[in-house]
PyMOL Python script that loads the backbone (N, CA, C, O; Angstrom):
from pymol import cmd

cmd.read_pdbstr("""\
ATOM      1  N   UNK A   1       0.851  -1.175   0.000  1.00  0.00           N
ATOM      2  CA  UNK A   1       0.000   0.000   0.000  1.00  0.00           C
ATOM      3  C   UNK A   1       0.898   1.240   0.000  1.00  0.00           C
ATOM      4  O   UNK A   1       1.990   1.259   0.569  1.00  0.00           O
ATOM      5  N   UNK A   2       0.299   2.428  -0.770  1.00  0.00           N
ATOM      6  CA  UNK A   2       1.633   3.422  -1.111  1.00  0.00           C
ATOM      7  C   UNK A   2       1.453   4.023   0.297  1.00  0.00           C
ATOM      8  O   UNK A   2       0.933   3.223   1.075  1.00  0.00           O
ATOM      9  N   UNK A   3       1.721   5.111   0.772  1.00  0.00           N
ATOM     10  CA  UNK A   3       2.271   5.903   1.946  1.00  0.00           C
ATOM     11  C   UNK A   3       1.166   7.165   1.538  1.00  0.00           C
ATOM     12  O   UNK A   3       0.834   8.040   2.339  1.00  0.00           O
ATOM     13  N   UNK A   4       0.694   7.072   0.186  1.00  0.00           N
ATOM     14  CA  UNK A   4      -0.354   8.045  -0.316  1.00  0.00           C
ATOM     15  C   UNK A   4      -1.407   7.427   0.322  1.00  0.00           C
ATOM     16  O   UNK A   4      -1.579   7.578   1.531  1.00  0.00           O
ATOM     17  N   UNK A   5      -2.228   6.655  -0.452  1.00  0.00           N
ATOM     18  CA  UNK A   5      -3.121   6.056   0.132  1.00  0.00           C
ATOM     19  C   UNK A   5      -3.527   5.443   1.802  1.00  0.00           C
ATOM     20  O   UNK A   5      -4.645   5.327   2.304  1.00  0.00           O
ATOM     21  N   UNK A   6      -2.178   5.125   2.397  1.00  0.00           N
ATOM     22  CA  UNK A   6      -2.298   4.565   3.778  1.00  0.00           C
ATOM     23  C   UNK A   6      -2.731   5.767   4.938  1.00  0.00           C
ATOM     24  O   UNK A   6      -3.527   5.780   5.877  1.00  0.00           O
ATOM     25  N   UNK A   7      -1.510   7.036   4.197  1.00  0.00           N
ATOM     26  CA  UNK A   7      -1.937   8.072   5.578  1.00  0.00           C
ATOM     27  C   UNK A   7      -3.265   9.151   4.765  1.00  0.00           C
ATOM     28  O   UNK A   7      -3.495  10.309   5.113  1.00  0.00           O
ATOM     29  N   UNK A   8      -3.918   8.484   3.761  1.00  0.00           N
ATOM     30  CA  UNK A   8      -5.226   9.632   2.805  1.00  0.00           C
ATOM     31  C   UNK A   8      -4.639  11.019   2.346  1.00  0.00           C
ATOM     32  O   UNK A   8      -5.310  12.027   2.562  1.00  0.00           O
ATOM     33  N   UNK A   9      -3.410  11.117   1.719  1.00  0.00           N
ATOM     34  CA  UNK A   9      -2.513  12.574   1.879  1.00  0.00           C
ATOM     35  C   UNK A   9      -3.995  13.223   0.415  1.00  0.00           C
ATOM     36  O   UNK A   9      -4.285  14.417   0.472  1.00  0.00           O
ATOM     37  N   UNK A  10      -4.596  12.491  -0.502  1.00  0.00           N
ATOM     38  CA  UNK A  10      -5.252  13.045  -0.941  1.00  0.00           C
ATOM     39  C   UNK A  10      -6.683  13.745  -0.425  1.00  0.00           C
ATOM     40  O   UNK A  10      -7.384  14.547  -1.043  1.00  0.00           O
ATOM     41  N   UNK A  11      -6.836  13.326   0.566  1.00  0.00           N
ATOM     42  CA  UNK A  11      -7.836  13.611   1.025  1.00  0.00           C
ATOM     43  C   UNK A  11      -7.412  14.743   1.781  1.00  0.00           C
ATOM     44  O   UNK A  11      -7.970  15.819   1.561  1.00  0.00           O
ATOM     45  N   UNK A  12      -6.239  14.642   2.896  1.00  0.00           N
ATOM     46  CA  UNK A  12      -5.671  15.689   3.912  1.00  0.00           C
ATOM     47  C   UNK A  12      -5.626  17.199   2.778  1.00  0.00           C
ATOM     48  O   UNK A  12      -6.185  18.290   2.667  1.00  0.00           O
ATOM     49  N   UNK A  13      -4.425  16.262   2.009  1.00  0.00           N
ATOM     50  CA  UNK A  13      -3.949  17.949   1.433  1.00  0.00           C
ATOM     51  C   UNK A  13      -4.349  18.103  -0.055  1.00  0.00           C
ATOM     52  O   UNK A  13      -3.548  18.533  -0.885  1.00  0.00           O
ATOM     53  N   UNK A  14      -5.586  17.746  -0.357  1.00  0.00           N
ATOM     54  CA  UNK A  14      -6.035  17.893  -1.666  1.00  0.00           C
ATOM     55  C   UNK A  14      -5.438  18.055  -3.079  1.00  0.00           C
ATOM     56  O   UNK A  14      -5.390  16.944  -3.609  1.00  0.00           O
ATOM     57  N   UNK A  15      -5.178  18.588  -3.523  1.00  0.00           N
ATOM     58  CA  UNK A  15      -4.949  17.697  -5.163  1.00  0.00           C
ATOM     59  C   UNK A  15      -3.230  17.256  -4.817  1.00  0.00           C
ATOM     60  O   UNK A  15      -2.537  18.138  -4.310  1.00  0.00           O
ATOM     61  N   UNK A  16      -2.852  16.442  -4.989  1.00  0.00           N
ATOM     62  CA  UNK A  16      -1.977  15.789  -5.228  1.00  0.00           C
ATOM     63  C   UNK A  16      -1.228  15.711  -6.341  1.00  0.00           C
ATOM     64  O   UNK A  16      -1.634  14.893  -7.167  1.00  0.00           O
ATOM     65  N   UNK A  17       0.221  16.612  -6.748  1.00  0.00           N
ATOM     66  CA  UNK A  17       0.865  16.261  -7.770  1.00  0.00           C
ATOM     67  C   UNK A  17       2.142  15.672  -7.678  1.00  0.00           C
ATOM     68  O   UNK A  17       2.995  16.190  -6.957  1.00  0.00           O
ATOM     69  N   UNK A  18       2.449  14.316  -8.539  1.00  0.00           N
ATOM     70  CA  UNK A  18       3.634  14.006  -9.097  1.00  0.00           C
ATOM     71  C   UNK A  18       4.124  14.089 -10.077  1.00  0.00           C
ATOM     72  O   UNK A  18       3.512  13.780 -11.099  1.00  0.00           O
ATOM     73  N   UNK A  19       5.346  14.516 -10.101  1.00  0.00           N
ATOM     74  CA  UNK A  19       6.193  14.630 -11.540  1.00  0.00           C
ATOM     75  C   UNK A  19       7.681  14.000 -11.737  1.00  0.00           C
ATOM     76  O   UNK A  19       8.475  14.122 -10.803  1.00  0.00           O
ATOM     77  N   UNK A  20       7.937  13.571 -12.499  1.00  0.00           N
ATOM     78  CA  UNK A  20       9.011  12.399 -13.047  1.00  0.00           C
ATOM     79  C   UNK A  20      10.245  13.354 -12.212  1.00  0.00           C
ATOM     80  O   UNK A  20      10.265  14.541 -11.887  1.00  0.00           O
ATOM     81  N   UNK A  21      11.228  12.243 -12.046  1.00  0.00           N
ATOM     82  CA  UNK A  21      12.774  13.179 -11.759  1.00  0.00           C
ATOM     83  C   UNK A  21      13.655  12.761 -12.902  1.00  0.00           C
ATOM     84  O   UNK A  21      13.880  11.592 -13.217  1.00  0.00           O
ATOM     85  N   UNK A  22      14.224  14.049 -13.607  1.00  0.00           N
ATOM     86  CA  UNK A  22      14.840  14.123 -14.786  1.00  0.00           C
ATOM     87  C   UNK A  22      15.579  12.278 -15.557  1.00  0.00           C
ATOM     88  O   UNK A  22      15.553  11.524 -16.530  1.00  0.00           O
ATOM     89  N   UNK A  23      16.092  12.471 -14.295  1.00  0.00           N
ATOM     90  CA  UNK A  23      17.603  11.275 -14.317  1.00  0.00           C
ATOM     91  C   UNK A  23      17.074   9.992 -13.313  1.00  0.00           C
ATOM     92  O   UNK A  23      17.828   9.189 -12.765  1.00  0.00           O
ATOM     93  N   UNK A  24      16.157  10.003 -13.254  1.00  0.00           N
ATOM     94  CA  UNK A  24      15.733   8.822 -12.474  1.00  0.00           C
ATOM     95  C   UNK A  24      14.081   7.918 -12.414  1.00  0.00           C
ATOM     96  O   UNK A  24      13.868   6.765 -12.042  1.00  0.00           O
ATOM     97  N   UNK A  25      13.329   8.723 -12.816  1.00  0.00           N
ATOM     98  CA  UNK A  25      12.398   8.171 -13.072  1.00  0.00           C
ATOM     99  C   UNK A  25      11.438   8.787 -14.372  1.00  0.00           C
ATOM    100  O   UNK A  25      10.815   9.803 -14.065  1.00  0.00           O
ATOM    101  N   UNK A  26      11.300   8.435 -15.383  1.00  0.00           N
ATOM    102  CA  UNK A  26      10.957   9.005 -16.601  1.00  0.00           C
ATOM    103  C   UNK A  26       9.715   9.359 -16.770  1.00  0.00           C
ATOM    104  O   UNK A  26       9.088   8.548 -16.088  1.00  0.00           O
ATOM    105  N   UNK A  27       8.666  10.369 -17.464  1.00  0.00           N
ATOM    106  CA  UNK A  27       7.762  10.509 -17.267  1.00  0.00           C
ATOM    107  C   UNK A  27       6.730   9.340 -17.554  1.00  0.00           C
ATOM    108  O   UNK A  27       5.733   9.145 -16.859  1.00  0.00           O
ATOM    109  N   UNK A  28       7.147   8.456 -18.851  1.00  0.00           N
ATOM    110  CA  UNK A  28       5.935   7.266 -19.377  1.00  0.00           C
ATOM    111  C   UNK A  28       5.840   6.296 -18.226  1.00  0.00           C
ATOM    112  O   UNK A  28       4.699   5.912 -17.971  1.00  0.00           O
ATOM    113  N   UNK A  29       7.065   5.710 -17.299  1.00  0.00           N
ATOM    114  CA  UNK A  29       7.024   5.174 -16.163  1.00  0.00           C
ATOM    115  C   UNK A  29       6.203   5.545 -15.061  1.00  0.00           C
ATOM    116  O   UNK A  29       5.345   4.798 -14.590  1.00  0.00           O
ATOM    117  N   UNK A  30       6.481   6.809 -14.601  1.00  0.00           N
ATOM    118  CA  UNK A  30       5.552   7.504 -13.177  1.00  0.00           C
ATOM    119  C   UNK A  30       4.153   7.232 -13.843  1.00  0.00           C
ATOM    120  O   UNK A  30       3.323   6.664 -13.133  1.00  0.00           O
ATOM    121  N   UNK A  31       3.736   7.634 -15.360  1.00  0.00           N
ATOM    122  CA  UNK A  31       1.807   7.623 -15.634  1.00  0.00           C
ATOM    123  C   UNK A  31       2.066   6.470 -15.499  1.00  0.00           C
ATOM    124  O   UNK A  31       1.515   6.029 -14.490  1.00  0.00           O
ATOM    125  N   UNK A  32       3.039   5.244 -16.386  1.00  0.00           N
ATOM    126  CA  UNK A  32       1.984   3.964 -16.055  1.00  0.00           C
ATOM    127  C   UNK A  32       1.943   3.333 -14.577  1.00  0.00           C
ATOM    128  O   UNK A  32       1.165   2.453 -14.209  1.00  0.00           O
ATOM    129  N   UNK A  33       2.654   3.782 -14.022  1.00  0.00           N
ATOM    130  CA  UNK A  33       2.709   3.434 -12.486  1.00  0.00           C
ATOM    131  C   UNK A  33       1.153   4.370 -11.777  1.00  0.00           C
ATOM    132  O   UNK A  33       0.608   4.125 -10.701  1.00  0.00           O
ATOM    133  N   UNK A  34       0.859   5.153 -12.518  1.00  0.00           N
ATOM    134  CA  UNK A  34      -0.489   5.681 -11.608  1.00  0.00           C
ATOM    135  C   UNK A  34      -1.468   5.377 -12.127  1.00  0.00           C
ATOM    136  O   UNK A  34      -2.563   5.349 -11.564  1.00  0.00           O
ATOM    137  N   UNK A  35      -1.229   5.057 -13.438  1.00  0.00           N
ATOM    138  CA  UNK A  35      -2.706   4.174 -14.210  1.00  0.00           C
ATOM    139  C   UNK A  35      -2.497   2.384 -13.299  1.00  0.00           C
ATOM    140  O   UNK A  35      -3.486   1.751 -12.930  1.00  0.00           O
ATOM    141  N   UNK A  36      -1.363   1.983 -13.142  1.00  0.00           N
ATOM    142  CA  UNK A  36      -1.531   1.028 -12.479  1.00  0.00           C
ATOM    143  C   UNK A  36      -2.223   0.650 -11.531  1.00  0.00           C
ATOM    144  O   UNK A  36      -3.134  -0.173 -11.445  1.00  0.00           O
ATOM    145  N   UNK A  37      -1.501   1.609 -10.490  1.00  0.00           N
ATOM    146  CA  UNK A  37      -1.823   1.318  -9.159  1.00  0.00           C
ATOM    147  C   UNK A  37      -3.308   2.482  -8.421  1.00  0.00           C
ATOM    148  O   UNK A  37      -3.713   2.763  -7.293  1.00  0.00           O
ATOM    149  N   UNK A  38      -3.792   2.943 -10.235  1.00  0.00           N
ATOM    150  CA  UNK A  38      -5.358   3.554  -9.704  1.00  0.00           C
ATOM    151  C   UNK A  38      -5.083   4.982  -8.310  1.00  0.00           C
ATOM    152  O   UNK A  38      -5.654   5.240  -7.251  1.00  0.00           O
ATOM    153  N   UNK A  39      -3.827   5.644  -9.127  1.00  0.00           N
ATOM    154  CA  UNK A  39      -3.442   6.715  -7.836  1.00  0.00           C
ATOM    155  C   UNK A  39      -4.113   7.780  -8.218  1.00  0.00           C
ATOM    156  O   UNK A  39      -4.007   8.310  -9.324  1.00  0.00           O
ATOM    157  N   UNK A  40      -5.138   8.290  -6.934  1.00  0.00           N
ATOM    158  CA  UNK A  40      -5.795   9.264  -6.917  1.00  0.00           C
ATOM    159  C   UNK A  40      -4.762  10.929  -6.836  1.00  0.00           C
ATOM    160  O   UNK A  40      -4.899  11.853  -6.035  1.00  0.00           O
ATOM    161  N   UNK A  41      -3.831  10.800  -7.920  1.00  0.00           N
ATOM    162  CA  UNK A  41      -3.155  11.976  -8.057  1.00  0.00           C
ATOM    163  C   UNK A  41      -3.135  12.833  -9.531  1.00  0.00           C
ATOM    164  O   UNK A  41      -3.725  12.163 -10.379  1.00  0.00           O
ATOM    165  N   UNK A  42      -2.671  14.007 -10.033  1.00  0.00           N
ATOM    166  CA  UNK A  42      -1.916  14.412 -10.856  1.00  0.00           C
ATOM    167  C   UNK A  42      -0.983  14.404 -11.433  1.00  0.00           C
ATOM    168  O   UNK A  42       0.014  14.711 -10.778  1.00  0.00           O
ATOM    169  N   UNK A  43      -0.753  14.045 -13.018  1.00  0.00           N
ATOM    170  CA  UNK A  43       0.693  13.782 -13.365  1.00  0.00           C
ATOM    171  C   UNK A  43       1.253  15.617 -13.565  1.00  0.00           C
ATOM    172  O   UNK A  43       0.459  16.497 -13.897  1.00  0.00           O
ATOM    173  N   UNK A  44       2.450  15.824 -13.337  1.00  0.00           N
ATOM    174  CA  UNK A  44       2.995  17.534 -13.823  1.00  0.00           C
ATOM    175  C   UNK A  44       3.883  17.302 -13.920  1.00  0.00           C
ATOM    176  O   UNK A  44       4.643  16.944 -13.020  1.00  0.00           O
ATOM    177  N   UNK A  45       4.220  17.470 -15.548  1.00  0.00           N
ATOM    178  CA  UNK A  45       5.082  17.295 -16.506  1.00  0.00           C
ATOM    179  C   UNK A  45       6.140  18.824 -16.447  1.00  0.00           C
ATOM    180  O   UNK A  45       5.744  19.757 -17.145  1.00  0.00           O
ATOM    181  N   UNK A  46       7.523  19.046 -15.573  1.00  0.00           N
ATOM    182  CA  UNK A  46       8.264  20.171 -15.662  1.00  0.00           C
ATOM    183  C   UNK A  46       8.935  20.647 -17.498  1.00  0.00           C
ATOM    184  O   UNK A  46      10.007  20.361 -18.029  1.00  0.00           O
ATOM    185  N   UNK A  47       8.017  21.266 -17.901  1.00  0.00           N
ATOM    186  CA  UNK A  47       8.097  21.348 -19.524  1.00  0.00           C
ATOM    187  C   UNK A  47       9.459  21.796 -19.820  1.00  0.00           C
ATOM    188  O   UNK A  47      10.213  21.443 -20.726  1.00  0.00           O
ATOM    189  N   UNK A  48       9.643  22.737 -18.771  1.00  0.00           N
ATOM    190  CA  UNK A  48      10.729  23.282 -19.208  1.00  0.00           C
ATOM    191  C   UNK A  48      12.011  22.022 -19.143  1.00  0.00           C
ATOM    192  O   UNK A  48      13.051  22.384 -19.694  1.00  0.00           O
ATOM    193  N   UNK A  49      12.029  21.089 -18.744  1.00  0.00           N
ATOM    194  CA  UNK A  49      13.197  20.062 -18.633  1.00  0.00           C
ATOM    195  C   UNK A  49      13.116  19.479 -19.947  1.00  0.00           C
ATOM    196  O   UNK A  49      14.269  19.237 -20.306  1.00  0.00           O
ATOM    197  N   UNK A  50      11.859  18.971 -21.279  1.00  0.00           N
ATOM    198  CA  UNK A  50      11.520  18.713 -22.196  1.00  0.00           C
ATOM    199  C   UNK A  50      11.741  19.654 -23.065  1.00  0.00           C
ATOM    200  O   UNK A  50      11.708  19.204 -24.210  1.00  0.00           O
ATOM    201  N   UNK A  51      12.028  21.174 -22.988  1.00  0.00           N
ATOM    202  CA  UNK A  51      11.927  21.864 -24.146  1.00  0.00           C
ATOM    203  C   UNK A  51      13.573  22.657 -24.035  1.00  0.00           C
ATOM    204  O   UNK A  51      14.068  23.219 -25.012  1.00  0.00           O
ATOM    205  N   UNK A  52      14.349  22.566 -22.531  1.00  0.00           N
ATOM    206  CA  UNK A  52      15.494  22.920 -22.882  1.00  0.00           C
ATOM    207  C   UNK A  52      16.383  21.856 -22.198  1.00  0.00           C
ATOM    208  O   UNK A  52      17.586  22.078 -22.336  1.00  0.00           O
ATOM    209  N   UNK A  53      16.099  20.878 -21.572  1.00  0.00           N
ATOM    210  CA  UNK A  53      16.721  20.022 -21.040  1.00  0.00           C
ATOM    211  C   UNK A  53      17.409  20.454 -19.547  1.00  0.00           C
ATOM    212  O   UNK A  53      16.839  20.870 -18.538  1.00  0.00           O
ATOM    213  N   UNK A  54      18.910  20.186 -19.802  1.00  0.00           N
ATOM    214  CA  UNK A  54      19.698  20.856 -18.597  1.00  0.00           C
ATOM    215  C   UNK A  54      20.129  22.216 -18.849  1.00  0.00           C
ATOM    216  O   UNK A  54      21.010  22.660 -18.112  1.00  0.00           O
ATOM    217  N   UNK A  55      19.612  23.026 -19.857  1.00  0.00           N
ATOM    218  CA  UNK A  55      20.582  23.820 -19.815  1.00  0.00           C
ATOM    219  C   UNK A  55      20.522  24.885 -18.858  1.00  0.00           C
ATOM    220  O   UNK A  55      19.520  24.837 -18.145  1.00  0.00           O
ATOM    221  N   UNK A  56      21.263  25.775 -18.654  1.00  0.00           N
ATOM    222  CA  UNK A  56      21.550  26.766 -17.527  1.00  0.00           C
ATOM    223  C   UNK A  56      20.837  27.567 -17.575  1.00  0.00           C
ATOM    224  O   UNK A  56      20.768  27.652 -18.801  1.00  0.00           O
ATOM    225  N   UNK A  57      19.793  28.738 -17.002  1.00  0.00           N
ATOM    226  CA  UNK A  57      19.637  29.599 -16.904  1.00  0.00           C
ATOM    227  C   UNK A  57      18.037  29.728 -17.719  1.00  0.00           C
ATOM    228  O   UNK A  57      17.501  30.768 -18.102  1.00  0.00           O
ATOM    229  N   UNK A  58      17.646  28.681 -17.799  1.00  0.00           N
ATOM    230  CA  UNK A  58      16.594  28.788 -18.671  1.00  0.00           C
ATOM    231  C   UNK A  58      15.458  27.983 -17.476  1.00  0.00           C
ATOM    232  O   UNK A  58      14.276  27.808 -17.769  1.00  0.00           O
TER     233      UNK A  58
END
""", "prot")
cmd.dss("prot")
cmd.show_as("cartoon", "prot")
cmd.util.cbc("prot")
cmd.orient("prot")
């Protein structure tokens, strides 16, 4: 059972967002992991990591 669901963090602190980490968990992974496991959250996609990557200052 996730740590979401066990302590109700959707319910406590209302909308709920997750978003991929650059270098470690990819965005198609995190959705199918919440279409999986039926997670009452938001996916938020940091665009700017998709449209300039790493670069500096942007």
């Amino acid at each position: 059972m996730s740590k979401l669901i066990q302590y109700g963090l959707e319910r406590r602190a209302g909308e709920v967002l997750f978003s991929p980490s650059h270098h470690d968990l990819n965005a198609r992974d995190l959705a199918d992991w919440i279409v999986a496991d039926n997670l009452p959250v938001r996916l938020q996609l940091q665009l700017h990591k998709y449209l300039w990557n790493d670069e500096p200052g942007r």
